[in-house]
PyMOL Python script that loads the backbone (N, CA, C, O; Angstrom):
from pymol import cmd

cmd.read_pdbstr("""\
ATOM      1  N   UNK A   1       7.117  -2.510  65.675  1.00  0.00           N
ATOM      2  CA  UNK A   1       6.066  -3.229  66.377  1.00  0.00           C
ATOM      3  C   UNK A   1       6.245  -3.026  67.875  1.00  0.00           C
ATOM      4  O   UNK A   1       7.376  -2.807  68.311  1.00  0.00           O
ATOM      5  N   UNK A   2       5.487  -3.070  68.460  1.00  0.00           N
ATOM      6  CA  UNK A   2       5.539  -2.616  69.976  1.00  0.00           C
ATOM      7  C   UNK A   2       6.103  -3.971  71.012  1.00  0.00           C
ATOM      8  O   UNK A   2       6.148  -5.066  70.451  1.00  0.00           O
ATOM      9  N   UNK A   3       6.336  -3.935  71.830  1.00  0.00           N
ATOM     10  CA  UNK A   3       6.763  -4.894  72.776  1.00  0.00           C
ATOM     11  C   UNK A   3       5.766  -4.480  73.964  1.00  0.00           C
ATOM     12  O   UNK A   3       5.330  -3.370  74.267  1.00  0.00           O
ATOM     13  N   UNK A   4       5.516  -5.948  74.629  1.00  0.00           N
ATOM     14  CA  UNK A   4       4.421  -5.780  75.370  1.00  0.00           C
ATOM     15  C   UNK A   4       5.407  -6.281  76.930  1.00  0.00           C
ATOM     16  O   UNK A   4       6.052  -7.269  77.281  1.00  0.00           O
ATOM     17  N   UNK A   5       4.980  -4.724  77.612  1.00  0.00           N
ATOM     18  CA  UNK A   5       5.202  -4.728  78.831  1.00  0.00           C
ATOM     19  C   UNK A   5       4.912  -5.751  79.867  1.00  0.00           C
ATOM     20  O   UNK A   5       3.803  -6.234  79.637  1.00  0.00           O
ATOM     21  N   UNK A   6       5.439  -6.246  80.863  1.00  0.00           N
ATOM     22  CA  UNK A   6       5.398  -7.215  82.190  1.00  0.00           C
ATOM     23  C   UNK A   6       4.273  -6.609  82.949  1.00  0.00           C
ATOM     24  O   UNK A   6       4.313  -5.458  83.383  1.00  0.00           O
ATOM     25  N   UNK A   7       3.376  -7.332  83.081  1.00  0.00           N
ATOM     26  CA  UNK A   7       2.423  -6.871  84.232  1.00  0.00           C
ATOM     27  C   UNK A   7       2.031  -6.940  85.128  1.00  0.00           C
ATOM     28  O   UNK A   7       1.266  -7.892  85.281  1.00  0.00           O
ATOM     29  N   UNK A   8       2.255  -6.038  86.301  1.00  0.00           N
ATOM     30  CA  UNK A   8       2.463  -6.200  87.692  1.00  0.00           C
ATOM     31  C   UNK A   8       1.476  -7.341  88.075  1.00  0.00           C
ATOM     32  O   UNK A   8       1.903  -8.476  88.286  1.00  0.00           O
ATOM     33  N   UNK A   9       0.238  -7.053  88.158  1.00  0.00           N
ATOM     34  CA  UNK A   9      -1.448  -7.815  88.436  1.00  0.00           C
ATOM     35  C   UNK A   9      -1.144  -9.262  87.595  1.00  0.00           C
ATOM     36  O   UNK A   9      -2.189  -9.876  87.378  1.00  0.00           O
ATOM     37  N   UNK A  10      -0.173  -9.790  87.186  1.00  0.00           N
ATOM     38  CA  UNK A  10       0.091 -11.047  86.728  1.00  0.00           C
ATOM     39  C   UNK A  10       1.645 -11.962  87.112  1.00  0.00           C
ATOM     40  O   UNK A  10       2.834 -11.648  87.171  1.00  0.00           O
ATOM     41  N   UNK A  11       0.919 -13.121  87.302  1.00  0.00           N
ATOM     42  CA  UNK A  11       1.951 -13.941  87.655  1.00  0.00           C
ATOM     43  C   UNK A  11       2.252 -15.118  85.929  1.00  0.00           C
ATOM     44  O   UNK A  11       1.599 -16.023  85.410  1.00  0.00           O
ATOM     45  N   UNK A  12       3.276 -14.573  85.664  1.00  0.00           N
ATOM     46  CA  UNK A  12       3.502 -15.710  83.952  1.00  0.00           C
ATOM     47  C   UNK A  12       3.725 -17.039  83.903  1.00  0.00           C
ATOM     48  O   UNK A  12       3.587 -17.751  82.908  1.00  0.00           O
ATOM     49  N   UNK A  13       4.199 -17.495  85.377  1.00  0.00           N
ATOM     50  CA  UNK A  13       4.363 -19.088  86.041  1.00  0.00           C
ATOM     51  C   UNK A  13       3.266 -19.362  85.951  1.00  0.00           C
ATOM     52  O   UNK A  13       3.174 -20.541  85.610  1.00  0.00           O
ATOM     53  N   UNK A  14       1.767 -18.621  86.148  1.00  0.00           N
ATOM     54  CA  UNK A  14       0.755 -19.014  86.159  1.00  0.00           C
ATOM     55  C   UNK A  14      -0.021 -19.890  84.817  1.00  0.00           C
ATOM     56  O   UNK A  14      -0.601 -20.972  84.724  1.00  0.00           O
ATOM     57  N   UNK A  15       0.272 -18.944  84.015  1.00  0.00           N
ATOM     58  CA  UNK A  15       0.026 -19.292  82.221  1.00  0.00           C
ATOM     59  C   UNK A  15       1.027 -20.216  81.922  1.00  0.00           C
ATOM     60  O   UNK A  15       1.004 -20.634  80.765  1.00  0.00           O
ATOM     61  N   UNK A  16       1.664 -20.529  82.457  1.00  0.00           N
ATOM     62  CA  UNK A  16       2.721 -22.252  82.074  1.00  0.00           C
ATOM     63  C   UNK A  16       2.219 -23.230  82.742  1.00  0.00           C
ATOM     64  O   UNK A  16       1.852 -24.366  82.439  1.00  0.00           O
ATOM     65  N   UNK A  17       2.260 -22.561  83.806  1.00  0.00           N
ATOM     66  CA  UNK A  17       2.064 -24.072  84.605  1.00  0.00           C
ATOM     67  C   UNK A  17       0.255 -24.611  84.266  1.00  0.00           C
ATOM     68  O   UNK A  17      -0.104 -25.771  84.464  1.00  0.00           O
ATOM     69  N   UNK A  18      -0.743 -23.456  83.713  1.00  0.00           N
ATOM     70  CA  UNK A  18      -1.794 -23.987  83.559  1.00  0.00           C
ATOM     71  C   UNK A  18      -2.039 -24.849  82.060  1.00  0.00           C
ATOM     72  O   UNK A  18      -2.798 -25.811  81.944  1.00  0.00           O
ATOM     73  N   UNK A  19      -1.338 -24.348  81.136  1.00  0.00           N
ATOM     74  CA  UNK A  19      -1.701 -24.490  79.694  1.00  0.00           C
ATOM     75  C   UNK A  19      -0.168 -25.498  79.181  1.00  0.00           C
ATOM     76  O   UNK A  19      -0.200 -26.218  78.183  1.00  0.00           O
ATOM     77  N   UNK A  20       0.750 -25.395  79.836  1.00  0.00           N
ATOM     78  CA  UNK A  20       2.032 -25.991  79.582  1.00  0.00           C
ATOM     79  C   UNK A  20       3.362 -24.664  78.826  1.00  0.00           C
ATOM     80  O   UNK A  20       3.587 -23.469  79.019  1.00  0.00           O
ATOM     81  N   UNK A  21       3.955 -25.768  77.928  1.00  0.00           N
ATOM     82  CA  UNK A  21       4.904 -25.164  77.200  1.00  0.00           C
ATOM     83  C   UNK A  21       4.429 -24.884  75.697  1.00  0.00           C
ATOM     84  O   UNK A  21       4.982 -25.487  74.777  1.00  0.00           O
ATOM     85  N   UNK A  22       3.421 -23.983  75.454  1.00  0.00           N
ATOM     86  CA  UNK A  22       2.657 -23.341  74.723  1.00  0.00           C
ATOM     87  C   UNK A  22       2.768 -21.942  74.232  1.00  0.00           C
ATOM     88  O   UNK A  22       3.172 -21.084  75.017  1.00  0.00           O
ATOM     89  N   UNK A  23       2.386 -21.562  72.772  1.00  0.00           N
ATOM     90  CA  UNK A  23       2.417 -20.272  72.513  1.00  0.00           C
ATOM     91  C   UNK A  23       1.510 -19.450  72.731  1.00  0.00           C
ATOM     92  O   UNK A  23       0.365 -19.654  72.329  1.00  0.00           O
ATOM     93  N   UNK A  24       1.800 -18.541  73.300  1.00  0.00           N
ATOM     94  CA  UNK A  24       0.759 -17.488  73.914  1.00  0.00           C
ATOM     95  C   UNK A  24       0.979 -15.882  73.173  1.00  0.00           C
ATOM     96  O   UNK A  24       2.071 -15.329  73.037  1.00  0.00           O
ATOM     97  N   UNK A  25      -0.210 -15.388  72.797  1.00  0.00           N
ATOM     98  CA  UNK A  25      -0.213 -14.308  71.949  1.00  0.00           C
ATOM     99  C   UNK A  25       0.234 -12.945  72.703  1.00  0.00           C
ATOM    100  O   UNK A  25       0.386 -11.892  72.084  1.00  0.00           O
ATOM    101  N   UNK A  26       0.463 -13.090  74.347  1.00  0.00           N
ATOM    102  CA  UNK A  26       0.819 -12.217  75.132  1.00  0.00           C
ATOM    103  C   UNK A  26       2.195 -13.272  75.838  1.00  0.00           C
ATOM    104  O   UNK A  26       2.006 -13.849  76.909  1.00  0.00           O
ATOM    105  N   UNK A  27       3.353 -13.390  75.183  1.00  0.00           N
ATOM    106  CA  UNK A  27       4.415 -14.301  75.518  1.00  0.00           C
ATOM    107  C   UNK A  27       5.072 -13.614  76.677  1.00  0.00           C
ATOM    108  O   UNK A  27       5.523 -14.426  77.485  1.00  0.00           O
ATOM    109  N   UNK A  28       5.299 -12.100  77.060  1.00  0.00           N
ATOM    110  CA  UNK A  28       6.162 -12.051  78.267  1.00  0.00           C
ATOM    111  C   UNK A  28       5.145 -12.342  79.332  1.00  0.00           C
ATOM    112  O   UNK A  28       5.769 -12.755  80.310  1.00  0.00           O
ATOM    113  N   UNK A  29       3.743 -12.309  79.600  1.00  0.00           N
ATOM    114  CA  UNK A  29       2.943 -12.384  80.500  1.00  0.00           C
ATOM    115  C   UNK A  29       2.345 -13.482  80.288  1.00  0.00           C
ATOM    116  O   UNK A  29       1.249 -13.526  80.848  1.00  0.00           O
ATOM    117  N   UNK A  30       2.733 -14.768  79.461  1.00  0.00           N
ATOM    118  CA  UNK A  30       1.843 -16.173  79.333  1.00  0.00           C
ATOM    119  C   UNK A  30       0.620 -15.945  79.276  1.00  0.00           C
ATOM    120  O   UNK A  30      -0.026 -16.782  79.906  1.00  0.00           O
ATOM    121  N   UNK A  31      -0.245 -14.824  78.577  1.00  0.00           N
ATOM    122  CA  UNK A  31      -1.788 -14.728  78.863  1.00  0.00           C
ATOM    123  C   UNK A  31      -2.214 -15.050  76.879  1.00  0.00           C
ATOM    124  O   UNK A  31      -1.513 -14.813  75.895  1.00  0.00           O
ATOM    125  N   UNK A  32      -3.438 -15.577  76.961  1.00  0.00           N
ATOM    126  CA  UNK A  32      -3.935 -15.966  75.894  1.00  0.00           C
ATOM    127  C   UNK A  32      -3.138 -16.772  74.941  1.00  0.00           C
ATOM    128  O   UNK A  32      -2.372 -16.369  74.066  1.00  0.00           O
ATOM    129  N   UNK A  33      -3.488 -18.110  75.302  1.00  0.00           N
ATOM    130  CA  UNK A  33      -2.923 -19.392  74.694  1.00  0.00           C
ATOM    131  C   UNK A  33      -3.257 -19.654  73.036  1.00  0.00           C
ATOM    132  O   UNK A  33      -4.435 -19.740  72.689  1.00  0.00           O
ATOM    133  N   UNK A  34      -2.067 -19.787  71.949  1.00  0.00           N
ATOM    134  CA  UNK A  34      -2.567 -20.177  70.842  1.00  0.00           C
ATOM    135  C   UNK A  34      -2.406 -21.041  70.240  1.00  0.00           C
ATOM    136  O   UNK A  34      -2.295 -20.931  69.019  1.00  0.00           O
ATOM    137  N   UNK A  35      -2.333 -22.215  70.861  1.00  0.00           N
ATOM    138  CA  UNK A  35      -1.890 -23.599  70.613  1.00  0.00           C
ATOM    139  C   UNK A  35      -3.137 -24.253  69.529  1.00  0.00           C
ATOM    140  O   UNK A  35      -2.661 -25.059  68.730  1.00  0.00           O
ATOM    141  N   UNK A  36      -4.109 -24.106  69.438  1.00  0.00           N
ATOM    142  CA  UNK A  36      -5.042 -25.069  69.359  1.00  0.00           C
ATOM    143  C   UNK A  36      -6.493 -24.613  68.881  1.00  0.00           C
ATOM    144  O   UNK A  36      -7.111 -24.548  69.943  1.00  0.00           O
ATOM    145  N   UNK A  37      -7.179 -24.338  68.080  1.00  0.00           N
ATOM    146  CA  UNK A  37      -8.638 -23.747  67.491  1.00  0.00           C
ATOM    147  C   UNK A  37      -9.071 -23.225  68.883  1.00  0.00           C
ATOM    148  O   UNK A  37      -9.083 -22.043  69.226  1.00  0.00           O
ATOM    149  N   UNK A  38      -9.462 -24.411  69.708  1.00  0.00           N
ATOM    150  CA  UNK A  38      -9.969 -23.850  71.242  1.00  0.00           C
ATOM    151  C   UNK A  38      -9.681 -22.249  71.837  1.00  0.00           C
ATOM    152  O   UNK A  38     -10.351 -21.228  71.992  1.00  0.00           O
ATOM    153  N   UNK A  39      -8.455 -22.626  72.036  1.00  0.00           N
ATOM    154  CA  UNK A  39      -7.518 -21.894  72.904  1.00  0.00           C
ATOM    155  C   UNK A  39      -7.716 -20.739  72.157  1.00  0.00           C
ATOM    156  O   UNK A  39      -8.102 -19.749  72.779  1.00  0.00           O
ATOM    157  N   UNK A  40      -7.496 -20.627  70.695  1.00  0.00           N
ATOM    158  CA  UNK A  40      -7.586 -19.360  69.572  1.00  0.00           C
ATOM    159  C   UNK A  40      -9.096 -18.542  69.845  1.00  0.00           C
ATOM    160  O   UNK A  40      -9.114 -17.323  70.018  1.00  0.00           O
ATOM    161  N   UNK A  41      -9.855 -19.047  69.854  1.00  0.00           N
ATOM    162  CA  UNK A  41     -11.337 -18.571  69.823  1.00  0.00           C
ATOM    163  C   UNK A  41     -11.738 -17.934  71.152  1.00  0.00           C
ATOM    164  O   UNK A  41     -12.700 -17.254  71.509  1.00  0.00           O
ATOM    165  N   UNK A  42     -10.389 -18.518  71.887  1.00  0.00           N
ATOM    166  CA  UNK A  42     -11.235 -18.231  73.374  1.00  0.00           C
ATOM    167  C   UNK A  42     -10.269 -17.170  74.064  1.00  0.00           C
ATOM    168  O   UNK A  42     -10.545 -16.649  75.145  1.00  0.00           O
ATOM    169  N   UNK A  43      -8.773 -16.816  73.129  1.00  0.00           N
ATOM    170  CA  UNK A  43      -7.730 -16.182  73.192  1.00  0.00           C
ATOM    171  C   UNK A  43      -8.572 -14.526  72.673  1.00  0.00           C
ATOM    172  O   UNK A  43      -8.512 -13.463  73.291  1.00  0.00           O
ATOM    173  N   UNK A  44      -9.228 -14.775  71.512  1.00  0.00           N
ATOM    174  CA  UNK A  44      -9.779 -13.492  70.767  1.00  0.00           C
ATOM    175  C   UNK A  44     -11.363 -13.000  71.721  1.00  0.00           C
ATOM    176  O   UNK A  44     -11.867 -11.919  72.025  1.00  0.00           O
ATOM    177  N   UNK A  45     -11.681 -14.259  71.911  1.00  0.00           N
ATOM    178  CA  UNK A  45     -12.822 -13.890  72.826  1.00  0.00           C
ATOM    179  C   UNK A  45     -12.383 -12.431  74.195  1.00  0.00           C
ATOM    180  O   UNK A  45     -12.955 -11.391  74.521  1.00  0.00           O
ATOM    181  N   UNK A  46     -11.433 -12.944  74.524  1.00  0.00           N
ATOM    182  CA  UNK A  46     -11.070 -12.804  76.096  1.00  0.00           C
ATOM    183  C   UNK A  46     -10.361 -11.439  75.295  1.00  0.00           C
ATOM    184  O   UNK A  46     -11.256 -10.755  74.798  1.00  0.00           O
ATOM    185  N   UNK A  47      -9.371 -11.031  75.117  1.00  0.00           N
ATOM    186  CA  UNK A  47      -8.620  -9.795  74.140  1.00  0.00           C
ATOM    187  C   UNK A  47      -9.736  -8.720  73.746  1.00  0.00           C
ATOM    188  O   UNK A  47      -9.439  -7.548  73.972  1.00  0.00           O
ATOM    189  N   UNK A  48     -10.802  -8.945  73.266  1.00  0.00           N
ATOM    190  CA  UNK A  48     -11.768  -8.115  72.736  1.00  0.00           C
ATOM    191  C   UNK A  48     -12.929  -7.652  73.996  1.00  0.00           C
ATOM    192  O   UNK A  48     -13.978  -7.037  73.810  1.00  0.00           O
ATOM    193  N   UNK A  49     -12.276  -8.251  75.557  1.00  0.00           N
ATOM    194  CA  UNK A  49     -13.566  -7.750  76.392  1.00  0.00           C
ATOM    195  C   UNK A  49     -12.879  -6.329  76.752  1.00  0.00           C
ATOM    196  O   UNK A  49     -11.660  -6.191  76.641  1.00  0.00           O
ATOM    197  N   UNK A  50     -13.327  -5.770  76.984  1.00  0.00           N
ATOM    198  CA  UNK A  50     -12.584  -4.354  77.391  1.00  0.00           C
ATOM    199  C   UNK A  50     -12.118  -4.235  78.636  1.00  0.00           C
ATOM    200  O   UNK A  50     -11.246  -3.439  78.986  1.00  0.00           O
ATOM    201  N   UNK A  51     -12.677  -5.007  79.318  1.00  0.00           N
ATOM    202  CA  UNK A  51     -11.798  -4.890  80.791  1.00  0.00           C
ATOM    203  C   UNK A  51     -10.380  -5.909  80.494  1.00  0.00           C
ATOM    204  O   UNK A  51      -9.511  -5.715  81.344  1.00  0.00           O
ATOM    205  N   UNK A  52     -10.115  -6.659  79.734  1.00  0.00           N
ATOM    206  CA  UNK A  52      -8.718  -7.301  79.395  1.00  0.00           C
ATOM    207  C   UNK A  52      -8.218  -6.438  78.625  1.00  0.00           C
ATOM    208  O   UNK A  52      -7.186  -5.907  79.035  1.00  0.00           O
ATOM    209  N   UNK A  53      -8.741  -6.012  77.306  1.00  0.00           N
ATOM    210  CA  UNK A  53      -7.651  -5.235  76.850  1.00  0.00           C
ATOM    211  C   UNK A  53      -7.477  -3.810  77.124  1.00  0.00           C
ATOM    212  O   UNK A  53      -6.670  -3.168  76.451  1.00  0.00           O
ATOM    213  N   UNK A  54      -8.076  -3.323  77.939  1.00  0.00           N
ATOM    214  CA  UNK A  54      -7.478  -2.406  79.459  1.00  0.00           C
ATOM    215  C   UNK A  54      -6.416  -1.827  79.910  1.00  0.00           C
ATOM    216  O   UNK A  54      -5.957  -0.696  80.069  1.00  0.00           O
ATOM    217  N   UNK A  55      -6.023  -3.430  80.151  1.00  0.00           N
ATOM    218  CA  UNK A  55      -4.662  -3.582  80.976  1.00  0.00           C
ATOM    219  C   UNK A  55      -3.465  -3.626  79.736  1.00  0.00           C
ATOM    220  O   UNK A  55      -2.333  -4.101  79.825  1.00  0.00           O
ATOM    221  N   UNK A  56      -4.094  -2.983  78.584  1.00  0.00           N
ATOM    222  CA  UNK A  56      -2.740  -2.867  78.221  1.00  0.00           C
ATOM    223  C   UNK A  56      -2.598  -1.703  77.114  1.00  0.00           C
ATOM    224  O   UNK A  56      -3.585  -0.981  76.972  1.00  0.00           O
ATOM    225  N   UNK A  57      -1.673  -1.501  76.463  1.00  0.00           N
ATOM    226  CA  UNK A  57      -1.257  -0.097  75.736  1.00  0.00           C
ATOM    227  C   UNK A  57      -2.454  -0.487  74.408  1.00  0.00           C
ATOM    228  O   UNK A  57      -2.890  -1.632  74.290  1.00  0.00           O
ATOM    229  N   UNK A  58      -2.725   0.241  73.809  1.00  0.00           N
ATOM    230  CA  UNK A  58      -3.498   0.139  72.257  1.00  0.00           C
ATOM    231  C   UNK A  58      -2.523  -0.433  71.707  1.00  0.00           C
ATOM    232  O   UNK A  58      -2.970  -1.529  71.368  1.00  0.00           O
ATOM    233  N   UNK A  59      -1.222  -0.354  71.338  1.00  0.00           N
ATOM    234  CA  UNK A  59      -0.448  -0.946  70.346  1.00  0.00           C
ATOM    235  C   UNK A  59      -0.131  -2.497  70.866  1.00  0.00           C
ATOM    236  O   UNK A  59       0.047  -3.388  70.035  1.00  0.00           O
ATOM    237  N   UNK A  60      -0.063  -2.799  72.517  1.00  0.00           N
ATOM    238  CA  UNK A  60       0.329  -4.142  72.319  1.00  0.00           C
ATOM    239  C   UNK A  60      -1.408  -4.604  72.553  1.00  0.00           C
ATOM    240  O   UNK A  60      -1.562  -5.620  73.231  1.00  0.00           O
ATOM    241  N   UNK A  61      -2.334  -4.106  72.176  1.00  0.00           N
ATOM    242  CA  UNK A  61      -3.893  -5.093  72.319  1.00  0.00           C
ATOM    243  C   UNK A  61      -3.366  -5.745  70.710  1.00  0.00           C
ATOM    244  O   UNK A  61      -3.331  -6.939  70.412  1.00  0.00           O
ATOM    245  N   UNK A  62      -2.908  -4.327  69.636  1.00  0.00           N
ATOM    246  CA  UNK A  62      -2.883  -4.747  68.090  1.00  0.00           C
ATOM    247  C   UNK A  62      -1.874  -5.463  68.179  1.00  0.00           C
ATOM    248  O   UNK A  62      -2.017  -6.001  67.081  1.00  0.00           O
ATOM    249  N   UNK A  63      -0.999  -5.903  68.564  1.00  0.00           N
ATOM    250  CA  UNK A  63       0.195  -6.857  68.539  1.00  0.00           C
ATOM    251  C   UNK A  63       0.051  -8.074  68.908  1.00  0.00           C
ATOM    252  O   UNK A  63       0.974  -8.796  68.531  1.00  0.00           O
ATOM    253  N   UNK A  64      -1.391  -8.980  69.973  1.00  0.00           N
ATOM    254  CA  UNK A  64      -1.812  -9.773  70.626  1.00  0.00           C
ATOM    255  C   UNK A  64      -3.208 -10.057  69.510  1.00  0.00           C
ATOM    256  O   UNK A  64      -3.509 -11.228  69.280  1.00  0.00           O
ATOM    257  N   UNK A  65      -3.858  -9.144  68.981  1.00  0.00           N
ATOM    258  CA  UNK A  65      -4.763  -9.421  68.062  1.00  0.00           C
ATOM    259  C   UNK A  65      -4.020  -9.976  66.873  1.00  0.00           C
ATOM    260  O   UNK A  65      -4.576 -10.814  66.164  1.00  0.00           O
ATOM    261  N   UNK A  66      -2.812  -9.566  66.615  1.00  0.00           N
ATOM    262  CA  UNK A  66      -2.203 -10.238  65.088  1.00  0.00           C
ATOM    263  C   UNK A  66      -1.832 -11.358  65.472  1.00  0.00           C
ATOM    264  O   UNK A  66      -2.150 -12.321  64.774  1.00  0.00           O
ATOM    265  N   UNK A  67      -1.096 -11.562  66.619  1.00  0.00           N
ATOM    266  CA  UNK A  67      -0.699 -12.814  66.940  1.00  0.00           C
ATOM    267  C   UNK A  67      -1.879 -14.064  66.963  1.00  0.00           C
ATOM    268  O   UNK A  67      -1.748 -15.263  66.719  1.00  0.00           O
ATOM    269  N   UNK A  68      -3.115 -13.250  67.372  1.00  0.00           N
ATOM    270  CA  UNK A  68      -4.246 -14.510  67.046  1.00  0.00           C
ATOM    271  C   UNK A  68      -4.819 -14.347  66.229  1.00  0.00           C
ATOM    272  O   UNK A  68      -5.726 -15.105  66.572  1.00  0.00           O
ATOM    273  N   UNK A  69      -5.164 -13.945  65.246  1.00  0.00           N
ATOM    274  CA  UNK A  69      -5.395 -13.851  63.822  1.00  0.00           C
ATOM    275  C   UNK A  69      -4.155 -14.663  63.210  1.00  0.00           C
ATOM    276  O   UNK A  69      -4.459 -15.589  62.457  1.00  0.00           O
ATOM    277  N   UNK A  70      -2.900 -14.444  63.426  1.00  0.00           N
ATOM    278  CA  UNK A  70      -2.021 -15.049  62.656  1.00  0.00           C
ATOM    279  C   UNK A  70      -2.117 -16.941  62.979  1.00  0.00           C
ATOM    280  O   UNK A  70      -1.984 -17.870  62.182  1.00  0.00           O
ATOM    281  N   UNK A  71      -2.350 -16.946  64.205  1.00  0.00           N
ATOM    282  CA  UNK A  71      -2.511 -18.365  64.762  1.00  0.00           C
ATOM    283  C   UNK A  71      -3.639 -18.993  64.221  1.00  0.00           C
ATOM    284  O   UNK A  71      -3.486 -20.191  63.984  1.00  0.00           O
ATOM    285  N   UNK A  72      -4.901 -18.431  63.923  1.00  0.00           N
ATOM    286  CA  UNK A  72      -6.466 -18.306  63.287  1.00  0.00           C
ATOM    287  C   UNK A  72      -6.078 -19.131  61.926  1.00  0.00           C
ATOM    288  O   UNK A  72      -6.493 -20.223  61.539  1.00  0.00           O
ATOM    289  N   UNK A  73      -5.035 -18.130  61.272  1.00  0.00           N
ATOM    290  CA  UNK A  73      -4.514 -18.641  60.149  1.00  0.00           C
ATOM    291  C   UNK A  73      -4.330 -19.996  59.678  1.00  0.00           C
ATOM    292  O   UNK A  73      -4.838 -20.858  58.961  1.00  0.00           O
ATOM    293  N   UNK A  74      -2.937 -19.651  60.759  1.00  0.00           N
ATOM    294  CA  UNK A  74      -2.291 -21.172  60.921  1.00  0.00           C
ATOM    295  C   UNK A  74      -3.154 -22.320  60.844  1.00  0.00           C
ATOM    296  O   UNK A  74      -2.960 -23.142  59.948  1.00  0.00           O
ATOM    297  N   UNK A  75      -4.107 -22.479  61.698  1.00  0.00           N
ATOM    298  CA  UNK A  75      -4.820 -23.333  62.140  1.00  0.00           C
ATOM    299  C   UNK A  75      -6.075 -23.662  61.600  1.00  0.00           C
ATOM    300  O   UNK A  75      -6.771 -24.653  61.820  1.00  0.00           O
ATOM    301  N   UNK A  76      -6.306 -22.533  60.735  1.00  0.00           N
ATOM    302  CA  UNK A  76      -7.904 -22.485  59.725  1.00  0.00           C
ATOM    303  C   UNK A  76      -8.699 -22.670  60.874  1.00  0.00           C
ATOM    304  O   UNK A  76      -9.226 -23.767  61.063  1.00  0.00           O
ATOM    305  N   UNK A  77      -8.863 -21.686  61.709  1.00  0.00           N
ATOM    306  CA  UNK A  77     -10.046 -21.234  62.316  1.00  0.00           C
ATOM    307  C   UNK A  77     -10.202 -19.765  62.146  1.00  0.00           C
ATOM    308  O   UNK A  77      -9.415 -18.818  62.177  1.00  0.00           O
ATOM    309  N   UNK A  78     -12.138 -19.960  61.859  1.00  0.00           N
ATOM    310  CA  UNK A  78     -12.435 -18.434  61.287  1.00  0.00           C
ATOM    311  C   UNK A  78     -12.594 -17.603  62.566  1.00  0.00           C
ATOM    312  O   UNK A  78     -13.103 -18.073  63.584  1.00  0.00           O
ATOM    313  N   UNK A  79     -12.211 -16.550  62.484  1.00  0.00           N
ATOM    314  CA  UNK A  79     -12.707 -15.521  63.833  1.00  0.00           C
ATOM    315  C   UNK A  79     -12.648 -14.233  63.031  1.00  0.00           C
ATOM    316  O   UNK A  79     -11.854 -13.898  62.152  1.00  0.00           O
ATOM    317  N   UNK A  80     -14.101 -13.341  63.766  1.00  0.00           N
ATOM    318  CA  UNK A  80     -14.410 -12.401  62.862  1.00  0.00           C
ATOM    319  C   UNK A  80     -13.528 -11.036  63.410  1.00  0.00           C
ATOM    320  O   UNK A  80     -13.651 -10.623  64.563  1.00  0.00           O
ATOM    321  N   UNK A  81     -12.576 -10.372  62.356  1.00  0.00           N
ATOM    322  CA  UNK A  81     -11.973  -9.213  62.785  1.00  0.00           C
ATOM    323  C   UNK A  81     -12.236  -8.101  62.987  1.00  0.00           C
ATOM    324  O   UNK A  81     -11.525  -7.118  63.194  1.00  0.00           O
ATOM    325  N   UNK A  82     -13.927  -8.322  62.894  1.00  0.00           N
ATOM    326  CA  UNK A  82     -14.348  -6.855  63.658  1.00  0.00           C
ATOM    327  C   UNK A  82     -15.015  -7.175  64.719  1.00  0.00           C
ATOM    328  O   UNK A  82     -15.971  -6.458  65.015  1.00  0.00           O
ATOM    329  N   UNK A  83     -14.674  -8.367  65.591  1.00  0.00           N
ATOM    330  CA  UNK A  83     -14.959  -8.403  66.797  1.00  0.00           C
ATOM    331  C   UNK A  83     -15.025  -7.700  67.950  1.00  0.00           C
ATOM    332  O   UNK A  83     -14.040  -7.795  68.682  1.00  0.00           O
ATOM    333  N   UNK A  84     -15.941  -7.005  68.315  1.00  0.00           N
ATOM    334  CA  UNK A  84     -15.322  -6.430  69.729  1.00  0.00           C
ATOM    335  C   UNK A  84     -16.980  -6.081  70.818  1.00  0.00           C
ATOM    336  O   UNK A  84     -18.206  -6.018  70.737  1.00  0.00           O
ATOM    337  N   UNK A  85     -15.861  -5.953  71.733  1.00  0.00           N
ATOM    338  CA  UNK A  85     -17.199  -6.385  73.238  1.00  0.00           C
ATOM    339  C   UNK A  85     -17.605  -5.520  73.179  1.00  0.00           C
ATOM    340  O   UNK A  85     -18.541  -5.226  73.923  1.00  0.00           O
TER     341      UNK A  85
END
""", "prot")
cmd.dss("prot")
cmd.show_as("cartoon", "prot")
cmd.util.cbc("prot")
cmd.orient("prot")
């Protein structure tokens, strides 16, 4: 599975200090929160625009998409997996 690189254009104090001590589907960079149905819907929303998932390799976009699908799970919220912007 891939490991998702630190990204310069981001501060990760930022994604704590806004959302708290929360799981985030991008954990070394605190980006896209999956605490909560909300946060999930709006985690896959934001991942699937193409200027976010951009900024990162193809393998860690699929590593940040499982992580919210897996959270989707968790939480029994539906989100459709052929989503994309």
């Amino acid at each position: 599975m891939a490991k998702i690189d630190r990204r310069e254009d981001n501060n990760p104090e930022r994604g704590e200090h806004e959302y708290g001590d929360v799981a985030f589907a991008d954990p070394v960079n605190n980006k896209y929160p999956i605490d909560n149905p909300d946060h999930i819907r709006a985690a896959w929303s934001y991942i699937n625009h193409e200027d976010n998932a951009a900024k990162y390799e193809k393998d860690e976009v699929k590593k940040i998409k499982d992580r919210i699908m897996s959270a989707a799970k968790e939480h029994d919220v539906e989100i459709d997996p052929d989503t994309v912007d």
